[in-house]
C-alpha positions in Angstrom: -81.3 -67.3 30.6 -81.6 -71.0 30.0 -80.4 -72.6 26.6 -83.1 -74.0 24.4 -82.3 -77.3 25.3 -81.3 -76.9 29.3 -84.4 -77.5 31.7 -84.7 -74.7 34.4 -83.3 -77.0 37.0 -80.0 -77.3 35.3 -80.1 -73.3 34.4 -79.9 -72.5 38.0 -77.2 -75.0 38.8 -75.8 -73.5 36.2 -76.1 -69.8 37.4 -75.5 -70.9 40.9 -71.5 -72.2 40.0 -71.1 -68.7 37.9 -72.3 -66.7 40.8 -70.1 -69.2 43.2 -66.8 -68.2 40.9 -67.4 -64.6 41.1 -67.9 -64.6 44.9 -64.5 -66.5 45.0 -63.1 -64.1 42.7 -64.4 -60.9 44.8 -62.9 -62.4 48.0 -59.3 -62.9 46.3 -59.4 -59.4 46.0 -56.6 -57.5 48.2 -58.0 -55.0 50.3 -56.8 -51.1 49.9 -54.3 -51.8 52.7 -53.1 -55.1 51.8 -52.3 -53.2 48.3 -50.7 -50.1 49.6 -48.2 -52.8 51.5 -47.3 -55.3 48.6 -47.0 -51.6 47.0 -44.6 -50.4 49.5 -42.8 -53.8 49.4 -42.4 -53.8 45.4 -40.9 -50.0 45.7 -38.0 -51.1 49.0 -36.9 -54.2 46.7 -37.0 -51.3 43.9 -34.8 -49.1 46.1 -32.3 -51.7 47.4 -31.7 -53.2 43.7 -31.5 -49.8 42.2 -28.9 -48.8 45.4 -27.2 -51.9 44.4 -26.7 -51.4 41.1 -25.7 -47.5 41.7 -22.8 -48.5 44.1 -21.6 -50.9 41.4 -22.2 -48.9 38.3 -20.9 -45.7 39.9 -17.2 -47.6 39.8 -17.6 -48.3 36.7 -18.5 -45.1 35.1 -15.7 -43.1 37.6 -13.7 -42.5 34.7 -16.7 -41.2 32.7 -17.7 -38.8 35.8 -16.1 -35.3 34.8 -17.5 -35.8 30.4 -20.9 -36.9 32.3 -21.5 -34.2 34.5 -20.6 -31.8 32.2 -23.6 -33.1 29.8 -25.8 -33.1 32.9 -24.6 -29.7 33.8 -25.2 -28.3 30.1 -28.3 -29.7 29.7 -29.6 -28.9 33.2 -28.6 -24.8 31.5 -30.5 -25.6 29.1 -33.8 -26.4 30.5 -33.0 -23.6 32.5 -32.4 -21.3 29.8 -35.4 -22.7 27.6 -38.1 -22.2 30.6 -36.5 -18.2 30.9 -36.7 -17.5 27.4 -39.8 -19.4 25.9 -39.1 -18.2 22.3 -36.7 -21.2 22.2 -39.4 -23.9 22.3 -41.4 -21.7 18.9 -39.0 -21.4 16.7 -39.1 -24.9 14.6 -36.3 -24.1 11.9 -34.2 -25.8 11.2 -31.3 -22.9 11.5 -32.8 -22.1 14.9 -32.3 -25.6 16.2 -28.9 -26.3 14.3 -27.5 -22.7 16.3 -29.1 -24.0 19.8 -27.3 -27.4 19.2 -24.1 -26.2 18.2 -24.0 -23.7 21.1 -25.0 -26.5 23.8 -22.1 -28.3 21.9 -19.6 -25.3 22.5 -20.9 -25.4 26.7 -19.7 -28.9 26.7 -16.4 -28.5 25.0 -16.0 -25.2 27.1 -16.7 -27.3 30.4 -14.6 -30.5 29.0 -11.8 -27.9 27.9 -11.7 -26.5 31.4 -11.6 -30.0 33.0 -8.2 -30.6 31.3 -6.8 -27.1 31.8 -8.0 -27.5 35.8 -6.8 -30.8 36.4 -6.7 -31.8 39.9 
């Protein structure tokens, strides 16, 4: 729509450069493959850095491994436990969830205790 003060002539000049930057814009547009592959690029760079970083972060948590995997273990129970018996996830007191932490607690420092008993 021309302005009050635009003649028609400079109204479609006008609308001719808006329509001219939104064909430019529609063929900047990446095609569905051309996506999928800059997709597939960003997750290998993801993979390699993240491989990377493992290798590296793996030597320094070595010491950690045994306390670590017994949290992971414990907590992997849990879930285990939790999906078994779904009364776990409906009781909100605050007694119920102190007795389900301190129990998780007790599976750690059972593992941990056995770690130092079983030393190799």
């Amino acid at each position: 729509m021309p302005k009050s003060d635009e003649s028609q002539e400079e109204a479609l000049k006008r609308l001719d450069r808006r329509l001219g930057v939104a064909e430019a814009a529609q063929a900047r547009q990446m095609s569905p493959d051309a996506h999928a592959a800059m997709a597939q690029g960003y997750r290998f760079v993801g993979e390699v850095v993240g491989g990377v970083l493992g290798y590296f972060g793996l030597q320094f948590f070595a010491g950690l491994e045994p306390t670590l995997l017994g949290i992971v273990a414990a907590s992997m129970i849990y879930v285990a436990v939790a999906d078994l018996i779904p009364g776990l996830h409906r009781r909100p007191h605050l007694r119920d969830t102190a007795s389900q932490a301190l129990l998780i607690a007790l599976g750690i420092g059972t593992i941990a205790a056995a770690g130092m008993v079983l030393q190799h």
